[in-house]
SELUMNU-196890 format. One record per residue (C-alpha): residue number from 0; residue in one letter; z, y, x. Coordinates in steps of 0.001 Angstrom, whole numbers. Example, Ala and Ser with C-alpha at 12.3 -4.5 7.8 and 13.67 -1.06 7.14 Angstrom:
2
pt nr = 0 rest = A zz = 7800 yy = -4500 xx = 12300
pt nr = 1 rest = S zz = 7140 yy = -1060 xx = 13670
% end
This chain:
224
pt nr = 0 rest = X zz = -360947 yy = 155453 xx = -280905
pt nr = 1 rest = X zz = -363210 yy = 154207 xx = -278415
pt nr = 2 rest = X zz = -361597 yy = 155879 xx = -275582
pt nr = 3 rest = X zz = -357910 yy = 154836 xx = -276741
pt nr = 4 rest = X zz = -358775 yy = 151426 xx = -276662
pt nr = 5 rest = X zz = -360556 yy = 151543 xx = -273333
pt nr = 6 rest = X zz = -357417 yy = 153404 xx = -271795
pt nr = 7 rest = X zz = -355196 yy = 150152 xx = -273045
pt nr = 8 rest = X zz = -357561 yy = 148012 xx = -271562
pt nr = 9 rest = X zz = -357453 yy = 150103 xx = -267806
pt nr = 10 rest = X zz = -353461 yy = 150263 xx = -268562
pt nr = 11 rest = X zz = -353830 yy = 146104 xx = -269030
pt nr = 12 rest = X zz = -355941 yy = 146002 xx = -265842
pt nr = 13 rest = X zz = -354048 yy = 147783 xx = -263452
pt nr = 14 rest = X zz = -350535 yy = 145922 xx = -264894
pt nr = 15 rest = X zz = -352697 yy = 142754 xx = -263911
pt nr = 16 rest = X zz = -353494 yy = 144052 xx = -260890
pt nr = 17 rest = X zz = -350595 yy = 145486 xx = -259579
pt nr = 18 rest = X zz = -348200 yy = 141791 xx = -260933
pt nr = 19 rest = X zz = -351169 yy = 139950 xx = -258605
pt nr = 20 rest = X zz = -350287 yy = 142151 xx = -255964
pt nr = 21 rest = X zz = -346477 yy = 142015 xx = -256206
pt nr = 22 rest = X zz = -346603 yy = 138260 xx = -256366
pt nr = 23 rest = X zz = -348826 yy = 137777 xx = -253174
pt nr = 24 rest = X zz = -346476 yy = 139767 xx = -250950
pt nr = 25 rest = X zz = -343828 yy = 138012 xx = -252144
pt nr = 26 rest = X zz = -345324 yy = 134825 xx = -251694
pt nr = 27 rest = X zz = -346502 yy = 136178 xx = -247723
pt nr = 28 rest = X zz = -342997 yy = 137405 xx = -247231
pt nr = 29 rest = X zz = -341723 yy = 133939 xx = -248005
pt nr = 30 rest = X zz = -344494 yy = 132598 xx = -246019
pt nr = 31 rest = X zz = -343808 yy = 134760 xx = -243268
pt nr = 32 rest = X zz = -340131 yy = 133648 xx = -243441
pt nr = 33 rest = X zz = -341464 yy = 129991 xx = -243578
pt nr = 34 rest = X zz = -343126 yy = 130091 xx = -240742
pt nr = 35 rest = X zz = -340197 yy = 132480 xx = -238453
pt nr = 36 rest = X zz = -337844 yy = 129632 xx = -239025
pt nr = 37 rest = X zz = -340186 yy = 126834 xx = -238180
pt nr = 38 rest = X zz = -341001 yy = 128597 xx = -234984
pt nr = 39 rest = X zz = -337236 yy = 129518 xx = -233951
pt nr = 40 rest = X zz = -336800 yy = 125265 xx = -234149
pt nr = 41 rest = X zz = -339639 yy = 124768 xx = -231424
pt nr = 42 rest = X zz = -337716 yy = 127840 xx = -229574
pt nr = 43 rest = X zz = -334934 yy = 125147 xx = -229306
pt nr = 44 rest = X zz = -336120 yy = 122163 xx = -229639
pt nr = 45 rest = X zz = -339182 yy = 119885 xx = -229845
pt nr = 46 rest = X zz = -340919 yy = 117526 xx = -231622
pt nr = 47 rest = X zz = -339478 yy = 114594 xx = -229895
pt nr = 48 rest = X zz = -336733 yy = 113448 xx = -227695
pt nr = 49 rest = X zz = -335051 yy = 111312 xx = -224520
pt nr = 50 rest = X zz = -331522 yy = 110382 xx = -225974
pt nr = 51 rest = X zz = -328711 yy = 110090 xx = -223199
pt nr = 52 rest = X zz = -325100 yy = 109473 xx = -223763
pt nr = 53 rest = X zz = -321910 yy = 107783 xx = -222376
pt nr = 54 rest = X zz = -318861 yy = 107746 xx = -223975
pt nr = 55 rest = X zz = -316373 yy = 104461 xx = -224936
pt nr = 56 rest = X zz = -316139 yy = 101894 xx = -227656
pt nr = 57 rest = X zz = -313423 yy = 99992 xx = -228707
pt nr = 58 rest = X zz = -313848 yy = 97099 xx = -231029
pt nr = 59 rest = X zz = -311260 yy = 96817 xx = -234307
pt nr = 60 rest = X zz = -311100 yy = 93004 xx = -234718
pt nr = 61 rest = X zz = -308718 yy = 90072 xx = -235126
pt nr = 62 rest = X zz = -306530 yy = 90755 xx = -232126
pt nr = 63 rest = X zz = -304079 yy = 94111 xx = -231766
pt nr = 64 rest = X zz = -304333 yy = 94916 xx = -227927
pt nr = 65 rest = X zz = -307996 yy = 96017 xx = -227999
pt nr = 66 rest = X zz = -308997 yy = 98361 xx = -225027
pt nr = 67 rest = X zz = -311745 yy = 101514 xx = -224636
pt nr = 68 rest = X zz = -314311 yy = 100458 xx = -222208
pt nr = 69 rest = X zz = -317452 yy = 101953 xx = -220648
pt nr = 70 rest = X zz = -319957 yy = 102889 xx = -223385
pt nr = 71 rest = X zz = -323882 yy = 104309 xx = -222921
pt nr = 72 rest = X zz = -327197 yy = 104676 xx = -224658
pt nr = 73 rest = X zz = -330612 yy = 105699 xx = -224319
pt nr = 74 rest = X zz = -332742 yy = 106239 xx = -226900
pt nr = 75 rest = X zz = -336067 yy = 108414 xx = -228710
pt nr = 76 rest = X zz = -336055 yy = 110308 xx = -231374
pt nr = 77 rest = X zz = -338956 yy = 111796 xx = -233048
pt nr = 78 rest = X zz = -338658 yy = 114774 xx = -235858
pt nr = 79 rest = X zz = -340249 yy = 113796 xx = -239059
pt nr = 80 rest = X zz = -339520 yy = 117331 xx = -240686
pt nr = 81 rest = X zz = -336885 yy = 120173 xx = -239002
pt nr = 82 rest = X zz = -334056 yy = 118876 xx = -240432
pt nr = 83 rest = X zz = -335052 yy = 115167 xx = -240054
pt nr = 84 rest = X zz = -335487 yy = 112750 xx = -237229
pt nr = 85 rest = X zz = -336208 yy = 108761 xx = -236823
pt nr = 86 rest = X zz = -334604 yy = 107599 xx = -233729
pt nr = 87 rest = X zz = -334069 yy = 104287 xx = -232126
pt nr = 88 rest = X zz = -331689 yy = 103258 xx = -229513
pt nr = 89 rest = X zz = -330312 yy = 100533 xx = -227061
pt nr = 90 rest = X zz = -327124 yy = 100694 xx = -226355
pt nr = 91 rest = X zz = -324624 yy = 98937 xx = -223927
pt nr = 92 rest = X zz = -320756 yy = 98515 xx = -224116
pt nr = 93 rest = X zz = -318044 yy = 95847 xx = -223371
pt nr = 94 rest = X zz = -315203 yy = 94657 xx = -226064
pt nr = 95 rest = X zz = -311952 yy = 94097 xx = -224031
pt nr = 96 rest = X zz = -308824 yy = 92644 xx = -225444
pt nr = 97 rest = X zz = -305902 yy = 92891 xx = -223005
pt nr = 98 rest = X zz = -305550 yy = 90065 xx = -220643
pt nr = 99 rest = X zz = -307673 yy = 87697 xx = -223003
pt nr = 100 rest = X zz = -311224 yy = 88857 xx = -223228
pt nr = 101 rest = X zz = -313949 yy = 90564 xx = -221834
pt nr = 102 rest = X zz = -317683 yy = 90388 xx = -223111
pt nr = 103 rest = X zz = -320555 yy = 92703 xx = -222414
pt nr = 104 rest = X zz = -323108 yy = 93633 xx = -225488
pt nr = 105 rest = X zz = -325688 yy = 95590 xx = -226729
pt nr = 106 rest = X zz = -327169 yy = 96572 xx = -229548
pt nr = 107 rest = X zz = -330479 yy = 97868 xx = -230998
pt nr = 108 rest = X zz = -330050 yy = 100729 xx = -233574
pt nr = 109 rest = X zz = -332529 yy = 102576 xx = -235568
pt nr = 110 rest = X zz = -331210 yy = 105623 xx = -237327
pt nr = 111 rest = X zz = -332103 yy = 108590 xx = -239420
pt nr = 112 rest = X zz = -330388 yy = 111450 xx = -238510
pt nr = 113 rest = X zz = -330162 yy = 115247 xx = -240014
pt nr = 114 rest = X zz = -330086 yy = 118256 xx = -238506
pt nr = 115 rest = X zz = -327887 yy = 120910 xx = -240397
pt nr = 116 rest = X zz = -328865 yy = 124014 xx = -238653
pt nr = 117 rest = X zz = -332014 yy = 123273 xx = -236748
pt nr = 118 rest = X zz = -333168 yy = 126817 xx = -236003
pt nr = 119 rest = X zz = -330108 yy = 127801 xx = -234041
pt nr = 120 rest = X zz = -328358 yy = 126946 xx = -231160
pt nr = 121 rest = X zz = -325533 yy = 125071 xx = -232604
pt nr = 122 rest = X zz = -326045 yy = 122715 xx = -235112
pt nr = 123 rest = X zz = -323802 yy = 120297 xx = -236661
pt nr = 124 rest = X zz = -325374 yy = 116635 xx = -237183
pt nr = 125 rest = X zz = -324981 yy = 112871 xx = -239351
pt nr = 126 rest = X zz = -326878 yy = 110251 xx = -238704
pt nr = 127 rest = X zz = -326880 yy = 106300 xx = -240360
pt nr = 128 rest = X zz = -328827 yy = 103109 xx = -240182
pt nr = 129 rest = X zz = -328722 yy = 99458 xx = -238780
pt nr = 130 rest = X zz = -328699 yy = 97634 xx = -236050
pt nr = 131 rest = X zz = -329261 yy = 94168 xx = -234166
pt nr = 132 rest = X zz = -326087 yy = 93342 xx = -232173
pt nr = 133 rest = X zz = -325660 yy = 90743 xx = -228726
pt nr = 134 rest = X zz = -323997 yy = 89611 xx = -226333
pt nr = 135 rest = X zz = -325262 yy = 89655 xx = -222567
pt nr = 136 rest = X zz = -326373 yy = 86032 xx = -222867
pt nr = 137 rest = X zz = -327531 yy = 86528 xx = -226558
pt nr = 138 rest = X zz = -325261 yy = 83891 xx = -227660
pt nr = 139 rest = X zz = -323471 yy = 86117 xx = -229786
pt nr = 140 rest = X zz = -325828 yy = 87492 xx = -232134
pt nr = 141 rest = X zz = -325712 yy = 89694 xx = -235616
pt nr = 142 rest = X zz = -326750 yy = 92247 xx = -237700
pt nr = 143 rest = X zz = -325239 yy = 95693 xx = -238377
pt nr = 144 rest = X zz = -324674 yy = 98831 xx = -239758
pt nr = 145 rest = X zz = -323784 yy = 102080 xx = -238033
pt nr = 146 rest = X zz = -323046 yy = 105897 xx = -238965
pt nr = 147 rest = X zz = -321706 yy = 108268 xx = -237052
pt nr = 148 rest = X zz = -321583 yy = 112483 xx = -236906
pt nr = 149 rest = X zz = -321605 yy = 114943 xx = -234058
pt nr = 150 rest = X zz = -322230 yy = 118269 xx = -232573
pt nr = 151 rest = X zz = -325365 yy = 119478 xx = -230680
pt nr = 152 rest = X zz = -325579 yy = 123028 xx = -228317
pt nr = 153 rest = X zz = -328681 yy = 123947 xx = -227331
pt nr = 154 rest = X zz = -328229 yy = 125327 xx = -223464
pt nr = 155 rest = X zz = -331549 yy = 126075 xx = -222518
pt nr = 156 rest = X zz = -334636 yy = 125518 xx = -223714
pt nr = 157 rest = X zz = -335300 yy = 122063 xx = -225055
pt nr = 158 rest = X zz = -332087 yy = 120440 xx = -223786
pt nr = 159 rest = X zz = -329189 yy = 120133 xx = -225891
pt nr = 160 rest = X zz = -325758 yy = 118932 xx = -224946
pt nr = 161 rest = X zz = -323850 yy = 116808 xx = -227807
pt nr = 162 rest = X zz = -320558 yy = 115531 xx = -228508
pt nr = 163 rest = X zz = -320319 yy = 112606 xx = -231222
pt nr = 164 rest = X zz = -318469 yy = 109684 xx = -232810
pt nr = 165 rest = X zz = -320153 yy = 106559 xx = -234394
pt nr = 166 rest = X zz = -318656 yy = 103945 xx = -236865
pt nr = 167 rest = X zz = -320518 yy = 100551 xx = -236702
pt nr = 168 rest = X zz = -319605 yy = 97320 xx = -238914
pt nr = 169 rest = X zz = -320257 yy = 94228 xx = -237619
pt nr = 170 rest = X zz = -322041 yy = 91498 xx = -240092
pt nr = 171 rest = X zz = -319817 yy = 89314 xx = -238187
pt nr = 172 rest = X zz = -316153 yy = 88196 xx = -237170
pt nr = 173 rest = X zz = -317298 yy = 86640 xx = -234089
pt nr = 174 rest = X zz = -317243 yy = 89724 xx = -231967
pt nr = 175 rest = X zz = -314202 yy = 89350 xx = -230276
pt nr = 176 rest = X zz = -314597 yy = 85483 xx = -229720
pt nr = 177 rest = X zz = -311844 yy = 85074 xx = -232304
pt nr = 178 rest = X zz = -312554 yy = 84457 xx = -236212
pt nr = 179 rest = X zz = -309330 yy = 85273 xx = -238544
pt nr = 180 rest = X zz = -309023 yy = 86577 xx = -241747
pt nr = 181 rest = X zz = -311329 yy = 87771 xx = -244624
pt nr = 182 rest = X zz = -312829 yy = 90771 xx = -242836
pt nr = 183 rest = X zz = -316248 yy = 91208 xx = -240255
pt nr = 184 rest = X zz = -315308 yy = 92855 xx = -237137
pt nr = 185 rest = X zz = -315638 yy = 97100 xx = -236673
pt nr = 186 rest = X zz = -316410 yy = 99037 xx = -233224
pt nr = 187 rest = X zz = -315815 yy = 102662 xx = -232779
pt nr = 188 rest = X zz = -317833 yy = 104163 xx = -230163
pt nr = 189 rest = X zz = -317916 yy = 107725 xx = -228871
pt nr = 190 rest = X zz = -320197 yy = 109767 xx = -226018
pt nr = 191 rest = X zz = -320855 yy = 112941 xx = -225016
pt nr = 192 rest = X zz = -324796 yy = 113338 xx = -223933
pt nr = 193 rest = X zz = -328283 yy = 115335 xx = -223514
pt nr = 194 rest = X zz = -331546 yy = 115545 xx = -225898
pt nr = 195 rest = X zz = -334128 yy = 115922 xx = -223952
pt nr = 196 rest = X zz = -336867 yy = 117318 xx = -225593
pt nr = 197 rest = X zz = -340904 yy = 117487 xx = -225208
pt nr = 198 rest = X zz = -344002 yy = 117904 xx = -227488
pt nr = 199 rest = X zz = -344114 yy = 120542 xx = -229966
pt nr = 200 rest = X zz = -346155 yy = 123299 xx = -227752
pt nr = 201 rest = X zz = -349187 yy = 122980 xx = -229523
pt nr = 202 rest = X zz = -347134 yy = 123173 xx = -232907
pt nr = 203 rest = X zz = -345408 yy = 126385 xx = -231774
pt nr = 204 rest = X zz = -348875 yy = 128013 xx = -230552
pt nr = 205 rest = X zz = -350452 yy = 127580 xx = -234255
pt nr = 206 rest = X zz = -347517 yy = 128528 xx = -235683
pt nr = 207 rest = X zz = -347683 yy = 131852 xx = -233506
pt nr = 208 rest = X zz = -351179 yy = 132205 xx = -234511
pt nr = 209 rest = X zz = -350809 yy = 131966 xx = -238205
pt nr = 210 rest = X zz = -347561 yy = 133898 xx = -237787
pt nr = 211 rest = X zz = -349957 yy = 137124 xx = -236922
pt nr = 212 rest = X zz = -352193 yy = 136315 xx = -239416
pt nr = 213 rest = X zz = -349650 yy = 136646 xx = -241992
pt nr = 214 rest = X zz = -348051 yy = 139957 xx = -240348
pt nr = 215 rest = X zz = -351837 yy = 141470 xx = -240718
pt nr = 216 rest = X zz = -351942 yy = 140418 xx = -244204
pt nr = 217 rest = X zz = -349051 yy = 142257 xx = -244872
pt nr = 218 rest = X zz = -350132 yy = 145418 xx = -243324
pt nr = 219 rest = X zz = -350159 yy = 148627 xx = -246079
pt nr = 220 rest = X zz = -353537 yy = 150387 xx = -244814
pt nr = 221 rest = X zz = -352936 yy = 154592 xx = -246485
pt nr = 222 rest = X zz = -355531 yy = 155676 xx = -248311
pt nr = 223 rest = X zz = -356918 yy = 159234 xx = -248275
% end
């Protein structure tokens, strides 16, 4: 009897064992994964940014013969997690009506963006936040809020070239110099730029480090 039941026990044991087992190299291999995919985003990119575009803008307001005019930005962005960033902006473009107005402005944006593939190349991106709007003179002043989406291609190492379009409402009719109707003032703006990015080296370098100590962990030593 004795022997039967310690038999059951050594059966119980080594089932123990062996789900412990299972369930760590699972947990490694997902680890492992974890850490691959975190260290293919600091192949690409970094932990923070220089934002560069130029592009247009053209304002929808109260007149019908608005014009695209010179639009550019630079800004920094700084990645909270892979996928998502803080950045903030200043940005400077003219609203032109045709043969009635012409008004430079700028604006001060802060935005979150996300990253939908931030461990390749290519990577599709939205972004959305507010904004402080002026004129040159700051005589013309309001408050905003701005979304836009875009595409970003990583060409070399830490620079990426992007292509995007931005839709920003104005908390304000005045933007055009003309107030009519029930409805605040829009501007469309659209750029094609370069992330620069930096930082992140020391990130990539632990992640390396722990990405060997995982491998080793996972190592299957025979026995004889």
């Amino acid at each position: 009897m004795i022997p039967k039941i310690n038999a059951i026990v050594l059966s119980i044991a080594m089932t123990i064992v062996s789900f412990n087992f299972s369930f760590s190299q699972e947990t490694d291999e997902r680890s492992e994964k974890s850490i691959n995919r975190r260290y293919a985003f600091f192949d690409y990119r970094g932990s923070n940014a220089v934002d560069l575009a130029a592009g247009s803008a053209i304002i929808d307001g109260d007149y019908p013969e608005s014009e695209f005019d010179v639009y550019f930005r630079i800004g920094y962005k700084h990645h909270i997690t892979s996928h998502l960033n803080i950045n903030f902006t200043y940005n400077k473009y003219n609203v032109v009506i045709k043969d009635i107005y012409n008004e430079g402005f700028m604006s001060f944006d802060l935005n979150l963006e996300f990253l939908f593939s931030p461990y390749t190349k290519f990577s599709p991106y939205l972004y959305a936040g507010s904004g402080y709007n002026a004129s040159n003179d700051f005589k013309l002043t309001a408050t905003k809020a701005q979304g836009g989406l875009g595409f970003e291609f990583i060409f070399r190492e830490g620079i990426g070239v992007k292509l995007f379009g931005e839709y920003n409402y104005m908390l304000t009719d005045e933007l055009d110099g003309f107030i009519e109707g029930e409805s605040d003032d829009l501007l469309f703006r659209m750029g094609l730029g370069l992330n620069i990015y930096f930082g992140g080296q020391k990130k990539k370098e632990a992640l390396r480090r722990k990405m060997k100590t995982v491998i080793n962990s996972n190592l299957i030593i025979p026995y004889n």
